[in-house]
N, C-alpha and C positions, 0 to 999 in steps of 0.2 A: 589475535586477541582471545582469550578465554573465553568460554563458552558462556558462565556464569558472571562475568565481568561486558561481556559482550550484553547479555540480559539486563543487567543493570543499570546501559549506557540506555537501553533503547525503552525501559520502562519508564525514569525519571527524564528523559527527553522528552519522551512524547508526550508527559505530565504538562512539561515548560509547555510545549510546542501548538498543545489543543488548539488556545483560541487565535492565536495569529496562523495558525495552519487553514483553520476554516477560512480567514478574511482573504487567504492568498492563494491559496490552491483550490480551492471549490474551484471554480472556474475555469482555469485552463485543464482542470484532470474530466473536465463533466464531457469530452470527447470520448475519451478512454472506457470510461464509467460505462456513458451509455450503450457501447458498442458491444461492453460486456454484459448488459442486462439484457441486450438484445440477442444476445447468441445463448444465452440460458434460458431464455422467456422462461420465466417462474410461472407459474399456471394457478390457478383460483384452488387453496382448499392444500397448497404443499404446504412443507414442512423446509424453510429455508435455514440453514447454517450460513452466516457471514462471517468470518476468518480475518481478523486485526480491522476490524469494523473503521475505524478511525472516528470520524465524527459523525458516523451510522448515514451518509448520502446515500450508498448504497442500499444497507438496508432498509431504509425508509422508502425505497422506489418498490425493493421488492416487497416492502409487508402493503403496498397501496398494489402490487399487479396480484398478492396472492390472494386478498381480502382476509375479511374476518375469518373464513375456515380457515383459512393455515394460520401458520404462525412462522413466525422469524427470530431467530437469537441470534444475536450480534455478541463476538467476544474480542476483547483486546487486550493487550497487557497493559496497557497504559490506563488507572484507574480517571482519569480526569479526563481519556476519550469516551471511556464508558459512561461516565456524566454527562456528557458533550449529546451522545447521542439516544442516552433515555429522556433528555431534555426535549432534543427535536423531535423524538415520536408522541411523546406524553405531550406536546405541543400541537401535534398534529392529530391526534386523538386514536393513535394507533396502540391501542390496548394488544394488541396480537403479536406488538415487538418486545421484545424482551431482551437486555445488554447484559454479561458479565464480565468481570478480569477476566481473563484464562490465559494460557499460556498456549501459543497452538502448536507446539511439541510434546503436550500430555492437556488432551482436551478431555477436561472432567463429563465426560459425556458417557450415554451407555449406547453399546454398538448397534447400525443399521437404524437410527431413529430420523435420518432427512434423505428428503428425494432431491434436494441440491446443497450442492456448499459451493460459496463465492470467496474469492480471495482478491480483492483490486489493490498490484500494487501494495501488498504485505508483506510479501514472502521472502524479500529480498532481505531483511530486518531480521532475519530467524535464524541464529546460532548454526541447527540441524535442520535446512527446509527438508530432508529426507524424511527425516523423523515428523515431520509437519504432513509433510504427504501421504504417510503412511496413515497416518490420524485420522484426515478425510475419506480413507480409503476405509478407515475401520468403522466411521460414524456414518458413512454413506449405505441406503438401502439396498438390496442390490438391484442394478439399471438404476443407481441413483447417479446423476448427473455433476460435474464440476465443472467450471469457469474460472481459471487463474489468470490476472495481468500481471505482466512487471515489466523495467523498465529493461529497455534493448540493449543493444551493442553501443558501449561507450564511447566509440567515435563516431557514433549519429545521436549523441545527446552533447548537446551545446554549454550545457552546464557543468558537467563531469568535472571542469579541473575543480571546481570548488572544495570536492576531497582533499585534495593534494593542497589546495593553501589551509583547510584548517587543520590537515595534517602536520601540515610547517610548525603550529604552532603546540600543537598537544603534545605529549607523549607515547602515545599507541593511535592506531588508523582507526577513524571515527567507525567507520562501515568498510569493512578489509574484503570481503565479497560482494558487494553490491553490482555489480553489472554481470557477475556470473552467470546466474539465467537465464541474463538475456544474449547471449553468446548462442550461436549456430541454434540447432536441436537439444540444448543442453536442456531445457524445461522440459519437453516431450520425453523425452531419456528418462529424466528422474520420476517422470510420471508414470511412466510403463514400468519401472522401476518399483515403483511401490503400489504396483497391483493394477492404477488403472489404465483403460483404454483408452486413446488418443484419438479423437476421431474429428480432430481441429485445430492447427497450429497457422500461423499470421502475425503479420509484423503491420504497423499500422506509424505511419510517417504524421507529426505533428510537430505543433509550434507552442511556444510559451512565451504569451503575448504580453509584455510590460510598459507600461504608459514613459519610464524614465527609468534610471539609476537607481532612483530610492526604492522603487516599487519591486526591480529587481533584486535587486542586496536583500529586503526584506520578504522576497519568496525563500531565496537561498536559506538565508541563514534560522528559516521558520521550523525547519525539517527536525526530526527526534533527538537524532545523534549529532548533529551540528547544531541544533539548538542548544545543547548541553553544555558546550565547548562555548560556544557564543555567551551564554550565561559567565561563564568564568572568565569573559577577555576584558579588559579592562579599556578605558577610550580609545588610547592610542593602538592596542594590539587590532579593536574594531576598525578603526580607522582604517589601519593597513590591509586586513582582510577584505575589506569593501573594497578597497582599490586596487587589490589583486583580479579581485574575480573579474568587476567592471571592464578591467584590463583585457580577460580573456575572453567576456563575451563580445569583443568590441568588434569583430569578426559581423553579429549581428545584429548590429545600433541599424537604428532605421528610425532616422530624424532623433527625436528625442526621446523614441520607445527603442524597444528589442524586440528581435521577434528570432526567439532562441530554439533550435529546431530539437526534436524530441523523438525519440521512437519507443515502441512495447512493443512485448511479446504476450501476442494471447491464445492460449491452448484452453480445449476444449475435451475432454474427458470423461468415461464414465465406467463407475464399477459393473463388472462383468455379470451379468444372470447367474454364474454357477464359480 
């Protein structure tokens, strides 16, 4: 897919996608999440960058462990997650967060100004994650810290065919790289790659727990770039695609829920002293 055609699936998706993403995924990603705040522990008085924020969960944990001295900016492309989550800070009376658009392949940022940057589960979504990488590496202090998830190797995610049937139906592949970097050391690679230090790579084995059918179809089809496509199906094309996917996850029905198995990959990084 194009590069700039690819950015425009995944900006007006994630638009659709904001507030049924919060209702379906907070929950089974809050595994993921917190594993990753816990291997950055944000410390009282930084300076946190968070990287395709989503509905700012993230962020919002880390501007509560960094307190009032630091501060947190959250960026994402999708203008209506950036609402999503000056909404939940400014709710929670977190003056010291702060959300913009940006784009994380040219972070309107001036360089060395944060002591971490967070990425949960973004980067797969990114045209150039190279270009992405190298970004963190330029806005990071130096011994500034990074924390990336994404999501693993495609045949330890139970969900995966859902590509391939809303692929059946569009015309170009929703997300044509999406399980890239979660293949071998391919994230650890790109990360030493664009400058930084890898000093933490892990694979973390989970589940995506759904009450029924409905609940499942409507995590799937909640997601940026499948939200997009879901927007334009009409009953019957919905119809069909719900009963594709059902089909494939029927591997993991357990009574009248799923319990859909999951894996990431999460690296651990930091720009070099010199």
């Amino acid at each position: 897919m194009d590069a700039r055609l690819q950015r425009r699936v995944q900006r007006y998706g994630w638009d659709l996608a904001a507030e049924a993403y919060a209702r379906h995924w907070h929950g089974p990603l809050a595994g993921v999440q917190g594993e990753l705040l816990a291997l950055a522990a944000p410390a009282p008085g930084e300076a946190v960058l968070d990287v395709a924020c989503g509905t700012g969960v993230v962020s919002v944990a880390a501007a509560h462990a960094v307190g009032p001295a630091g501060r947190v900016l959250g960026v994402d492309l999708a203008e209506a997650m950036v609402q999503a989550s000056r909404q939940r800070a400014q709710g929670l009376g977190l003056g010291h967060a702060a959300f913009e658009r940006m784009d994380a392949e040219q972070l309107r940022l001036p360089d060395a100004g944060f002591d971490l940057a967070l990425c949960a589960l973004g980067l797969m979504y990114v045209p150039d994650p190279d270009a992405a990488l190298r970004e963190l590496h330029r806005v990071l202090r130096p011994g500034g810290r990074a924390v990336l998830a994404v999501w693993g190797e495609r045949a330890r995610c139970g969900w995966a065919p859902l590509f391939g049937i809303v692929d059946a139906e569009v015309r170009s592949e929703v997300c044509p790289l999406f399980f890239g970097l979660g293949q071998g050391d391919t994230l650890a690679r790109r990360c030493a790659s664009a400058g930084l230090q890898v000093t933490l790579q892990r694979r973390r084995s989970d589940s995506l727990d759904y009450v029924d059918a409905a609940e499942a179809c409507a995590a799937a089809f909640a997601g940026g770039p499948v939200a997009m496509a879901w927007s334009r199906f009409d009953a019957t094309v919905r119809e069909r695609v719900q009963l594709r996917y059902i089909e494939a996850i029927a591997t993991w029905c357990d009574g009248e829920g799923y319990r859909v198995p999951a894996e990431y990959v999460i690296v651990a990084a930091q720009r070099p002293l010199r």
